[in-house]
C-alpha positions in Angstrom: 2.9 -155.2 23.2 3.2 -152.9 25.6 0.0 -151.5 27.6 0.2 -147.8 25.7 0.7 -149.6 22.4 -2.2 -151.7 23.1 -4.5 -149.3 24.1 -3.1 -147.4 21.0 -4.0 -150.2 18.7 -7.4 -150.6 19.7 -8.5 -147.1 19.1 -6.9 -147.0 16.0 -9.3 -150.2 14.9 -12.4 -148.9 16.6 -11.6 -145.7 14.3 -11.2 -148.0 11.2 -14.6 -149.6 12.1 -16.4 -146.4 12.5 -15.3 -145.2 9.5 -16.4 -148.7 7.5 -19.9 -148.1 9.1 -19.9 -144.2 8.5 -18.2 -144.4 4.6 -21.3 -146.7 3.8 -24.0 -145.1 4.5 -22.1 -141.7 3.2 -21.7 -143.9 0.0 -25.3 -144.6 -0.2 -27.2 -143.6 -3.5 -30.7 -145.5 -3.5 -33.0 -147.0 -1.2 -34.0 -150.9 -1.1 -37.6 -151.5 -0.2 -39.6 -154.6 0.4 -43.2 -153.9 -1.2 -46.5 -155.2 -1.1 -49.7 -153.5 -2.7 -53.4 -154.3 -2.6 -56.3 -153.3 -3.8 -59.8 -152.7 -6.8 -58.9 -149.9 -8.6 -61.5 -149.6 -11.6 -59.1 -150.9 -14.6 -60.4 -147.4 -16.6 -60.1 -145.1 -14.0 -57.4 -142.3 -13.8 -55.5 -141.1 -11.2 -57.4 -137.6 -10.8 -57.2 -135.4 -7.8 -56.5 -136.1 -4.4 -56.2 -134.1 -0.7 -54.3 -135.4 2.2 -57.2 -137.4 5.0 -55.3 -137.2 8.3 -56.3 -139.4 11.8 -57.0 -137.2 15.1 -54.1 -138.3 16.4 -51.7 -137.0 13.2 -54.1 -133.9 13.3 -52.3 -133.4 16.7 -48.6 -133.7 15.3 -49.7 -131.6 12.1 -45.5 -130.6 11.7 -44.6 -133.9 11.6 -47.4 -135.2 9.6 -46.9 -132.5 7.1 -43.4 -134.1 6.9 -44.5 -137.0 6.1 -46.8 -136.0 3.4 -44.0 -133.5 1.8 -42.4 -137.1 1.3 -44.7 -138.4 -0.6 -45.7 -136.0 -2.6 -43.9 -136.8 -5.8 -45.0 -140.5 -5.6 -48.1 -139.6 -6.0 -47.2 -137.2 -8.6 -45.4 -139.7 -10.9 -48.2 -142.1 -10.3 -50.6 -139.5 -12.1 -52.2 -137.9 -9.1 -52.3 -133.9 -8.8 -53.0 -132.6 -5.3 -56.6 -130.8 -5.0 -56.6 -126.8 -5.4 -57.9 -125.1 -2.2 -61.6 -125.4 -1.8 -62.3 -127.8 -4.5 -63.2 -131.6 -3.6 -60.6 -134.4 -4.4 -61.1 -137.2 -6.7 -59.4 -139.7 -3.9 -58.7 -139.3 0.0 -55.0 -140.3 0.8 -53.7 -141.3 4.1 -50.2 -142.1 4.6 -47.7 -143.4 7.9 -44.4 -144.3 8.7 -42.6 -146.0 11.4 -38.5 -146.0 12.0 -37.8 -148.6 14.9 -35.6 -151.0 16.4 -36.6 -153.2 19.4 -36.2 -150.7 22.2 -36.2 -147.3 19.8 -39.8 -145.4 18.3 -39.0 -142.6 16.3 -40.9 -139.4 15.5 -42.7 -140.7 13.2 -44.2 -143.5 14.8 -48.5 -143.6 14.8 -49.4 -147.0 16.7 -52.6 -145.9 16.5 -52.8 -145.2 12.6 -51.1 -148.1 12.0 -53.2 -150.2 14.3 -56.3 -148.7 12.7 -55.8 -148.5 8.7 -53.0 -151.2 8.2 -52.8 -153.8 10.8 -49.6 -154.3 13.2 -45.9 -153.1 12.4 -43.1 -155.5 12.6 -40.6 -155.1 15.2 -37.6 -157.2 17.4 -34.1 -157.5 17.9 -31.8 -156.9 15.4 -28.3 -158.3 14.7 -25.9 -156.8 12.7 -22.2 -157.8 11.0 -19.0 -158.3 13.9 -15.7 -156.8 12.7 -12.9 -159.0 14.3 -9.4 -157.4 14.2 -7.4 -161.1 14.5 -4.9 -159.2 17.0 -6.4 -160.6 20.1 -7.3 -157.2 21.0 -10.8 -158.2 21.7 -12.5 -155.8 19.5 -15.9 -156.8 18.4 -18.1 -154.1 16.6 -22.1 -155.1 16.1 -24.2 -152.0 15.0 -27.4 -151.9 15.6 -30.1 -152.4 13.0 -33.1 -150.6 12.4 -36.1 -151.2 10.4 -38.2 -148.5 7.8 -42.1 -148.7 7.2 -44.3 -146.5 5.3 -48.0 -147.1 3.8 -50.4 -145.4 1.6 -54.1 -145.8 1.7 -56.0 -144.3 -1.1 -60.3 -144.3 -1.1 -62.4 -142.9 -3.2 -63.9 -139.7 -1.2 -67.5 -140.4 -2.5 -68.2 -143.6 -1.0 -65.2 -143.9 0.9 -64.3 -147.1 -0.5 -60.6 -148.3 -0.4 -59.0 -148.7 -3.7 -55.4 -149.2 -3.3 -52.9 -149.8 -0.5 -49.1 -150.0 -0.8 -46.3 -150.5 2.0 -42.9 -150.8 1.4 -40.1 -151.7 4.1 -36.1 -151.3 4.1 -33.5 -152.1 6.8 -30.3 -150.5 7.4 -27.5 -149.7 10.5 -28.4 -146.4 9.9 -31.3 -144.8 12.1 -32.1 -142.0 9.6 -35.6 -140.9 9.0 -33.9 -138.4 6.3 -37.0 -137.1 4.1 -35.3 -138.1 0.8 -35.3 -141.8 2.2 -38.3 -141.7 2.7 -39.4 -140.1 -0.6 -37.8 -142.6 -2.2 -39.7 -145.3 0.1 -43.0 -144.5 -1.1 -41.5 -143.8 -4.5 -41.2 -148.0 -3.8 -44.2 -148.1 -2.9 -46.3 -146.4 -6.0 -44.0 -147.2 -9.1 -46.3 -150.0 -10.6 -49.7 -148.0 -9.6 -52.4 -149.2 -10.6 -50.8 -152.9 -10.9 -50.2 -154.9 -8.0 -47.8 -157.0 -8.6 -46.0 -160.1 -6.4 -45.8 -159.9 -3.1 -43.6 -158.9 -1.5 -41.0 -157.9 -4.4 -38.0 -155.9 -4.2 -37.8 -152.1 -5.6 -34.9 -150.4 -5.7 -35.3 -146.3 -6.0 -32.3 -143.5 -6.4 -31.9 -141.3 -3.7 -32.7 -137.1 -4.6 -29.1 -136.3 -3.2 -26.7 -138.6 -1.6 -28.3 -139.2 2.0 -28.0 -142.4 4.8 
């Protein structure tokens, strides 16, 4: 093979692989989350009313944290909460996060601080991912990167500011996305067996709102 053939060839097969990696997360219809919840909540209590509790330093990224909140907003819905009118007081205070990272990569949505003061420390390192070999002896060898999803919700009862429930879930993909509807459907994971706890960590797998990666 000559040199134009070969060099022909081997964009041909980095286009193939691109594609693979590209038609999958085009394909993809639901989210995969990892979840663990904690917490007392009083087994006759309802869900009632709730408001949004943000730390200073989300106060000073209110766009983004409104984000963040617009994601989970129907969690909290389907788990029987209803968001406070304006100048009432809520039943329950709700904090929530999110991190998207891999080892060298913090996204917009990253709060060290939150998570570092409400939820402990956030899991990071170095991520490998699947090789494509093309058995031509063209040398091609194709290893996405991997990045890893967080999100938590903190729930405490705004009279004695007790804690009453916590929830994280966590997914993993080759796609860096921080799409909202991936995230919706993250804490969707996170809330679906409110009140109960569960086992942890357990898998929950939630549709996506539109096709998204």
């Amino acid at each position: 093979m000559n040199l134009i053939h070969r060099r022909t060839a081997c964009g041909l097969l980095t286009a193939a692989a691109a594609t693979l990696v590209l038609g999958g997360c085009a394909a993809l219809t639901s989210v995969s989350s990892e979840v663990s919840s904690f917490g007392e909540w009083p087994a006759d209590r309802k869900p009632g009313t709730y408001a949004f509790e943000r730390l200073p330093s989300q106060q000073a990224r209110a766009a983004e944290t409104e984000q963040l909140e617009a994601a989970a907003r129907s969690a909290l819905a389907k788990a029987g909460f209803t968001q406070v009118a304006a100048g009432q007081e809520p039943n329950v205070l709700v904090q929530v996060g999110a991190r998207v990272g891999r080892s060298d990569y913090s996204s917009p949505w990253a709060d060290p601080i939150w998570w570092r003061g409400s939820f402990g420390y956030y899991r990071h390192g170095p991520w490998s991912g699947p090789r494509w070999g093309t058995g031509l002896g063209l040398g091609l060898n194709y290893e996405p990167q991997r990045y890893e999803r967080e999100i938590a919700v903190l729930i405490r009862d705004r009279a004695s500011g007790k804690p009453l429930y916590e929830s994280r879930a966590s997914n993993e993909s080759i796609s860096s996305s921080a799409a909202a509807e991936t995230l919706s459907a993250m804490f969707g994971a996170a809330l679906m067996d409110f009140p109960r706890l569960g086992m942890n960590p357990r898998r929950v797998v939630v549709p996506l709102t539109k096709t998204g990666a």
